[in-house]
C-alpha positions in Angstrom: 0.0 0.0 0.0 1.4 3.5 -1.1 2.1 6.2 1.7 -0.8 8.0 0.0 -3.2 5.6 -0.3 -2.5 4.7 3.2 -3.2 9.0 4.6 -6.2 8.9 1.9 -7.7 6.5 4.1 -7.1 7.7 7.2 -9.0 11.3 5.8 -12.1 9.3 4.9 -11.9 7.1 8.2 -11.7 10.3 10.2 -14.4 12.5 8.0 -17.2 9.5 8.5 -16.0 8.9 12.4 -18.2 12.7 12.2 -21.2 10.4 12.1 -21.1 8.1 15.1 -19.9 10.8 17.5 -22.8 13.6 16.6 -25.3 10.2 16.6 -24.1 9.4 20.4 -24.8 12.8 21.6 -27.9 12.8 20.3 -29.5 9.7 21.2 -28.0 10.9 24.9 -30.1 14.1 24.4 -33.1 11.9 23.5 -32.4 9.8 26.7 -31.2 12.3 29.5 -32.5 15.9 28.1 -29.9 18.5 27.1 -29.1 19.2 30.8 -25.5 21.0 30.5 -25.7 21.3 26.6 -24.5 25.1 24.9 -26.9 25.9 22.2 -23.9 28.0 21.3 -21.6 25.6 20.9 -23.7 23.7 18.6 -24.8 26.7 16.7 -21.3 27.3 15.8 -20.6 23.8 14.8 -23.3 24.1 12.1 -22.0 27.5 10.5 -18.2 26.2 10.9 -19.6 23.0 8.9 -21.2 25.5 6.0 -17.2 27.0 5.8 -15.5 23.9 5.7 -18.0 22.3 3.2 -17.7 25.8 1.1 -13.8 25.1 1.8 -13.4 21.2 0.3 -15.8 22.6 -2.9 -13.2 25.4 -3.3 -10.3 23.0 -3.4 -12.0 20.0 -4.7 -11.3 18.0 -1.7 -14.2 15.5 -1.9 -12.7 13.8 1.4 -13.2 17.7 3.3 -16.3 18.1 1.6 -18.1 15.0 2.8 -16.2 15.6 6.2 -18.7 17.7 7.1 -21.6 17.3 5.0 -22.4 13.8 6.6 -22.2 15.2 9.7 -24.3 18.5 9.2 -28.0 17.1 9.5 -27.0 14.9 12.3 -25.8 18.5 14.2 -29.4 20.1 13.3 -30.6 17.3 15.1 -29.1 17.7 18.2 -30.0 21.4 17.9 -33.7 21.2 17.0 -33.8 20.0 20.4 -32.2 22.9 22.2 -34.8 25.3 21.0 -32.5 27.5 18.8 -36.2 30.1 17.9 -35.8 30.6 21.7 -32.2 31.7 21.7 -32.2 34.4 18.8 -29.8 36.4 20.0 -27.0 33.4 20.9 -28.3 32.4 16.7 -27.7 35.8 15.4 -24.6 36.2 17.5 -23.0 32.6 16.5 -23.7 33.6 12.7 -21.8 36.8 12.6 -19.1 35.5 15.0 -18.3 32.9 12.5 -18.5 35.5 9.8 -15.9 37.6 11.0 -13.9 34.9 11.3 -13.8 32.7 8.7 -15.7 34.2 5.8 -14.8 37.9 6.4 -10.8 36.7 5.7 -11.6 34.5 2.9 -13.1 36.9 1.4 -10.3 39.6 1.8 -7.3 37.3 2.1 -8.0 33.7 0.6 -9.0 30.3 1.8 -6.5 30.0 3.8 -6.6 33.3 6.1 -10.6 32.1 6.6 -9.2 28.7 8.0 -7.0 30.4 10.6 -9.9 32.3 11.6 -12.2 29.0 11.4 -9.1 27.7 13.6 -9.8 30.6 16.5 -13.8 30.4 15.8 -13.8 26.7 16.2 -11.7 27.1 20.0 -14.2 30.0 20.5 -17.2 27.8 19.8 -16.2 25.1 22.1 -15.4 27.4 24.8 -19.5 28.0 25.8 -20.0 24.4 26.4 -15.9 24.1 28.5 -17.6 26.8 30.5 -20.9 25.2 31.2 -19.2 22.0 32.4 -17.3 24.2 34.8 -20.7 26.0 35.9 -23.4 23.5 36.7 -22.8 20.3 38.4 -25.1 18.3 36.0 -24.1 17.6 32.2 -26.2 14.5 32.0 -27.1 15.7 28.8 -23.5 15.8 27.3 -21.8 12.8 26.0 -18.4 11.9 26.9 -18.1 9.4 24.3 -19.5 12.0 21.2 -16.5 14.6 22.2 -14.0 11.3 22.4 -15.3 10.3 19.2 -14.6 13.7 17.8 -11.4 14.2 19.5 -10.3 10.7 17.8 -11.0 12.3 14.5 -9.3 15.4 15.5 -6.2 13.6 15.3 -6.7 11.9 12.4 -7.7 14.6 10.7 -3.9 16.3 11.6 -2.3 13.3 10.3 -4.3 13.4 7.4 -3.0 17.4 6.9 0.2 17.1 7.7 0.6 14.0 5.1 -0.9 16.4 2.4 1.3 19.5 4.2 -2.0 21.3 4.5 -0.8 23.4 7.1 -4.5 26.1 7.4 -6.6 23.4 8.2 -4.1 21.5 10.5 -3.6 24.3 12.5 -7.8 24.9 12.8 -8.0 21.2 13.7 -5.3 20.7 16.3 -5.9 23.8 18.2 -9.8 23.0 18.5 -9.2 19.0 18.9 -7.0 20.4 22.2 -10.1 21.6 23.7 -12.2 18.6 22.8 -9.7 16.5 25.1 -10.5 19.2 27.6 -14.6 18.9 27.3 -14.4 15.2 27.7 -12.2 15.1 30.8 -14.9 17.2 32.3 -17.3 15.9 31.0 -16.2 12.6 32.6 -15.6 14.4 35.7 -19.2 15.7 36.2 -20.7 12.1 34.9 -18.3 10.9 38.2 -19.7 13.5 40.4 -23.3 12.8 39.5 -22.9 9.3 40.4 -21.1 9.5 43.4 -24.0 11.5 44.3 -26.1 9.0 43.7 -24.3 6.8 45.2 -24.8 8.4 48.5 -28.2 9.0 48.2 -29.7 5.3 48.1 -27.0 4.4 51.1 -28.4 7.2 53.2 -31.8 6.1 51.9 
């Protein structure tokens, strides 16, 4: 097998691993609410995916493309459930955040100066949901095992840049896969915290 063929794989692995890990979050939504869920985070996920779908087009990347398209419904899912015609302002604000960012340079500089910004915007947009793990004590509603699933294809996704020395996107995947090892590990920490609650509850009881 050719060192191409070998990275060309590992690009589709990681743009279809998209699938399982938005799936797991929400079947947990279906099962435990959205307790602990940012409607921003999500929000911004959607726009970035618009970018980097706009992006693979651009370049005729079929593997970015598809990266993100099969992934796209699956996210309007998970926020169709967090009441997004509620939460206008946090809509409005996402979409012109991720404007500024990504489109606003790629307009004025090129493709590239639009994925350093989607780089930044995709760190911003994972920040809302960091900071409601640190917050409330109950993120029932977020799945540990959706952000590992993502962060898995985080990586993959760097390997897959750096093999094709696509240094733009590598640089907007690393920096916001860094974060997604963050959310789980709290994530994990609250799920912990719930259950040790629990715990303590029934031996009270």
């Amino acid at each position: 097998m050719s060192s191409h063929l070998f990275f060309s794989i590992i690009g589709w692995i990681a743009a279809f691993l998209g699938i399982p890990g938005t799936v797991v979050q929400y079947r947990r939504i279906l099962k435990d609410g959205i307790e602990g869920i940012s409607i921003a985070t999500w929000l911004m996920f959607a726009f970035m995916c618009m970018y980097w779908i706009a992006y693979g087009f651009a370049i005729r990347s079929w593997v970015i493309v598809m990266g993100s398209l099969v992934v796209f419904p699956y996210q309007l899912f998970v926020i169709s459930h967090l009441s997004p015609m509620k939460h206008l302002k946090v809509l409005f604000g996402t979409g012109a955040f991720t404007f500024a960012c990504a489109w606003l340079p790629a307009m004025t500089m090129g493709w590239s100066a639009g994925l350093y910004g989607t780089g930044f915007a995709m760190v911003i947009s994972r920040m809302p949901q960091l900071i409601e793990l640190i917050r409330v004590k109950n993120a029932q509603g977020v799945s540990a095992s959706s952000w590992a699933i993502g962060s898995l294809g985080s990586l993959l996704w760097v390997i897959y840049y750096t093999s094709e020395q696509m240094w733009a996107p590598f640089f907007a995947t690393a920096v916001s896969g860094i974060v997604n090892v963050l959310i789980v590990a709290f994530t994990l920490l609250r799920h912990k915290q719930v259950k040790s609650k629990q715990l303590s509850s029934h031996t009270v009881g």
